[in-house]
C-alpha positions as CSV (number, residue, x, y, z in Angstrom):
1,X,0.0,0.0,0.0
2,X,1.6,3.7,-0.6
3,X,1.8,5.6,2.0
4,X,0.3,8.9,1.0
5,X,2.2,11.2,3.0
6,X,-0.2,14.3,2.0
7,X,-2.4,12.4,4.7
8,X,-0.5,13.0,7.7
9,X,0.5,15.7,10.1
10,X,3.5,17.9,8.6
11,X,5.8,16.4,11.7
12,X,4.7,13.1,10.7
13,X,8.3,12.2,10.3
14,X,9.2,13.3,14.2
15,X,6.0,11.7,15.4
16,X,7.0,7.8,13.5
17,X,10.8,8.0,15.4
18,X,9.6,8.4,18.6
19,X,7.4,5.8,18.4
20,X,10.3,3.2,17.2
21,X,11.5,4.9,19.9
22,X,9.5,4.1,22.6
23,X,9.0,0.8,20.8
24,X,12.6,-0.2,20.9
25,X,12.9,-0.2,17.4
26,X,11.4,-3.8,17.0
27,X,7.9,-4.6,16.0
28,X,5.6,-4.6,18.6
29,X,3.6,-7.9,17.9
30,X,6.6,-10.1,16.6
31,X,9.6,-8.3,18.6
32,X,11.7,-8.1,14.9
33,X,14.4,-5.4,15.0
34,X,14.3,-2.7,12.6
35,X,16.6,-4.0,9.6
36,X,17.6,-7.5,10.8
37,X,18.0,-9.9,8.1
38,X,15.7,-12.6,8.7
39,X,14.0,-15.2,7.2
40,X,10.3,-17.7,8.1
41,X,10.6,-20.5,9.4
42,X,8.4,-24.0,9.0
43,X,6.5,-22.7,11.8
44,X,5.9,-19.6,10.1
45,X,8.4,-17.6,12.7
46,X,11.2,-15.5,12.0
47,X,14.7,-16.0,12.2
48,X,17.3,-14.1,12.5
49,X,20.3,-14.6,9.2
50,X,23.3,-16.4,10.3
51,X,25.2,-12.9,11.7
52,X,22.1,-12.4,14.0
53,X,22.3,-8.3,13.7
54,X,20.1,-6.2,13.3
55,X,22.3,-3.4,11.1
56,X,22.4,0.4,11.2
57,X,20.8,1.4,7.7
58,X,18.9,-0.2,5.2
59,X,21.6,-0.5,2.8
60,X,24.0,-2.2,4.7
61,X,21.0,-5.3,5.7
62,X,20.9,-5.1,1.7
63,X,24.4,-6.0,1.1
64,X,24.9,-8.1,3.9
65,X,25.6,-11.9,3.1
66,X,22.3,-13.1,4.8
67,X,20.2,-11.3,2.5
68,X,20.8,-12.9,-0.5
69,X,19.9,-16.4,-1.9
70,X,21.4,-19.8,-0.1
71,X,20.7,-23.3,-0.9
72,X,19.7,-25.2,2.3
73,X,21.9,-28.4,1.8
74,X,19.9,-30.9,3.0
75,X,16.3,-30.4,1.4
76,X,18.0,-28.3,-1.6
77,X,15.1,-25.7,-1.2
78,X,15.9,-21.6,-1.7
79,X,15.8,-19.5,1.6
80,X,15.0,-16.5,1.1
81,X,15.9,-13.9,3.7
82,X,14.2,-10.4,3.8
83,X,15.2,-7.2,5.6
84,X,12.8,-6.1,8.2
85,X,11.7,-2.6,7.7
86,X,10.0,-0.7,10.7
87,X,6.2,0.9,10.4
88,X,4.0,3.0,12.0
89,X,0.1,1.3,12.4
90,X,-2.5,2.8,13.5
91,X,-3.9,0.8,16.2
92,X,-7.7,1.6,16.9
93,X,-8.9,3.6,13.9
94,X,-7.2,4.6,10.4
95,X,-7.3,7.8,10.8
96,X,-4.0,9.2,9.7
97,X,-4.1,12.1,11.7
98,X,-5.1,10.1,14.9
99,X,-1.3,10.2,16.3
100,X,-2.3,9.6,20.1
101,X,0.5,7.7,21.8
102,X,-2.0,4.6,22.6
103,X,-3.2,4.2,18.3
104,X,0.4,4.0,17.1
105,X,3.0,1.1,17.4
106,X,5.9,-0.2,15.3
107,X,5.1,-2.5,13.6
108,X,7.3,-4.5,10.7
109,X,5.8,-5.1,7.3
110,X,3.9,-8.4,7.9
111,X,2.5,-7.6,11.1
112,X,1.4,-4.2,9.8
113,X,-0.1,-5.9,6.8
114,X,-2.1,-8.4,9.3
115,X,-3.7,-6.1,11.1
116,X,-4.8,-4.0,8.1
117,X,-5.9,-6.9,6.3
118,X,-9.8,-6.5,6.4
119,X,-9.5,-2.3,5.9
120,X,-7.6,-3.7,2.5
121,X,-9.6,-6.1,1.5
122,X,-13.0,-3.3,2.0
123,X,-11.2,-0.8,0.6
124,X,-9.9,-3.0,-3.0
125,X,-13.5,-4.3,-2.9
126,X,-15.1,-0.7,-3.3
127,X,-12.8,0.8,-5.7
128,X,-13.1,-2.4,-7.9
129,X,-17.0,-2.0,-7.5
130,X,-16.6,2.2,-8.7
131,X,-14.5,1.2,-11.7
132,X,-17.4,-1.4,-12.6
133,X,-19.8,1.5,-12.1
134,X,-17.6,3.9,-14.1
135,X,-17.4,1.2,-16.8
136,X,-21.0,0.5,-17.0
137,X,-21.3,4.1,-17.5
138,X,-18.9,4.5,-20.3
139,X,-21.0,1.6,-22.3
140,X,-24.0,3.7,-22.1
């Protein structure tokens, strides 16, 4: 989803850090730190790569060794490990300018994407039942 930042207060960019803040930079439902390289699990868990850091910036999660592509020896199947990315969610409403302490959290990109999962799916069903509208409308 893009985050449309025309949405938000003007010190939306204040308001997200000291919430990682406050949230210790890991994601408050799953506990990942912001830019750990990590991969799922069978059990659908996270774990951390093989140097177990969380890294400064973005770019260097990107280049480190975890990230990309290894072969698992035994069952020869790809593991693919992912950098997590830090969010702000609004907990109780989604109202983007609803920044109360209690209706924020850090959340990482899965977790964040769980809890807005129904608001998606309501919002993608509308818009695809306007463009039907519209296109009825264009037939006439």
């Amino acid at each position: 989803m893009p985050f449309d930042r025309s949405k938000y207060p003007p010190h939306w960019a204040e308001i997200s850090r000291s919430i990682k803040e406050r949230d210790g930079w890991k994601c408050k439902f799953c506990g990942l730190p912001q830019y750990a390289v990590f991969t799922y699990d069978e059990q659908d868990s996270w774990t951390l790569g093989e140097d177990g850091a969380a890294h400064k910036t973005y770019k260097e999660a990107r280049s480190s060794r975890d990230f990309w592509n290894h072969w698992e020896s035994e069952a020869c199947s790809l593991i693919r490990y992912r950098v997590c990315v830090l969010t702000i969610a609004h907990l109780k409403d989604m109202d983007p300018m609803n920044v109360a302490g209690d209706n924020l959290a850090a959340l990482c990109n899965r977790c964040h994407l769980r809890l807005d999962a129904k608001h998606h799916a309501a919002t993608a069903s509308r818009t695809r039942a306007e463009k039907a509208g519209q296109m009825a409308l264009e037939v006439l």
